[in-house]
N, C-alpha and C positions, 0 to 999 in steps of 0.2 A: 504494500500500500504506500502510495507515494507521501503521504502526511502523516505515516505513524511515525514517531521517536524514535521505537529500536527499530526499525528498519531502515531508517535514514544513521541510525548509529551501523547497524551493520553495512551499509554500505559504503561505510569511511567518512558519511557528509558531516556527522556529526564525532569529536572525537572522544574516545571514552581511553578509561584506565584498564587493560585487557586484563584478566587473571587467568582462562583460562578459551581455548579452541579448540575442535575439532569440527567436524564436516558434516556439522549435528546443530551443534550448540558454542553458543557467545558467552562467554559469562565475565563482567565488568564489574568493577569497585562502583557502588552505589553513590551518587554524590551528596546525598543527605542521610548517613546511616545513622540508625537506631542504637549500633550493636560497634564496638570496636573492631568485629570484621563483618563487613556486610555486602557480599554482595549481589548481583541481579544475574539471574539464571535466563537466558533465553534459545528455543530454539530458532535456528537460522531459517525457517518457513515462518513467514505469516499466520497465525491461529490466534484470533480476537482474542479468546477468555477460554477458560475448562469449558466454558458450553459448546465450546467447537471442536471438541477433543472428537476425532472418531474413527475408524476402522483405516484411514488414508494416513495419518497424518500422527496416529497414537505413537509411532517408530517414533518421531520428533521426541514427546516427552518420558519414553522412554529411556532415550540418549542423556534428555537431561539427567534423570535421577542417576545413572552412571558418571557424568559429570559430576552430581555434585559429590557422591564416593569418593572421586579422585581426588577432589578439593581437596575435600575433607582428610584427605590422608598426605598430600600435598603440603598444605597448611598446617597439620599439625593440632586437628583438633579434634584430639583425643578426648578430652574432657565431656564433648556434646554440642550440639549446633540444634538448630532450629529454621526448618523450612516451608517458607509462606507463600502462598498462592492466595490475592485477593481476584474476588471472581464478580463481577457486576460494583456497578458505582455501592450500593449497600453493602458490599461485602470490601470494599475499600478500594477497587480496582481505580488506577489514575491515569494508567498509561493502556490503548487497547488492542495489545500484544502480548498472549500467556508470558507469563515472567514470573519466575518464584523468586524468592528473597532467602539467602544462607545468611543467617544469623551467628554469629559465635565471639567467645572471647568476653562474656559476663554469664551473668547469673540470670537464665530468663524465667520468668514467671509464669504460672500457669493459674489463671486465666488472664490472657495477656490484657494489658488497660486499654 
């Protein structure tokens, strides 16, 4: 989509902090994080929200949750992480390109605020 975010980030127009690539998934240092490691998980296809997750397109977030693995072992967080997918404006989505959020590097809460 030519006016999403991360697809004008994937396509070099916009410059982001890489953390990690393959031929799957983007995954970039978050520029407003929550969490002292935070960052934005996406696959390299288009797919609005989880409501467009489907039978074509599921290989995409599959890839991610292997990414974020690798991170995670990458990174060195051992200790536990946390990962977020907001799905429709009520469920906090701001950007409209599935994208989870890896959290790590504090104490996170459960039930988040």
């Amino acid at each position: 989509m030519s006016d999403c975010l991360f697809c004008k980030i994937l396509k070099g127009e916009i410059s982001s902090a890489k953390v990690y690539e393959d031929e799957y998934v983007y995954a970039f240092n978050d520029i407003s994080p929550v969490a002292p490691f935070h960052v934005i998980v996406i696959p390299k296809i288009h797919i609005g929200s989880t409501d467009e997750i489907n039978g074509e397109n599921s290989v995409y977030i599959a890839k991610v949750f292997e990414a974020v693995a690798k991170i995670a072992k990458t990174e060195g967080l051992e200790k536990g992480y946390r990962v977020v997918n907001n799905c429709g404006e009520e469920g906090g989505q701001t950007v409209g390109h599935i994208h989870f959020h890896l959290l790590a590097r504090r104490n996170l809460q459960w039930p988040p605020g």
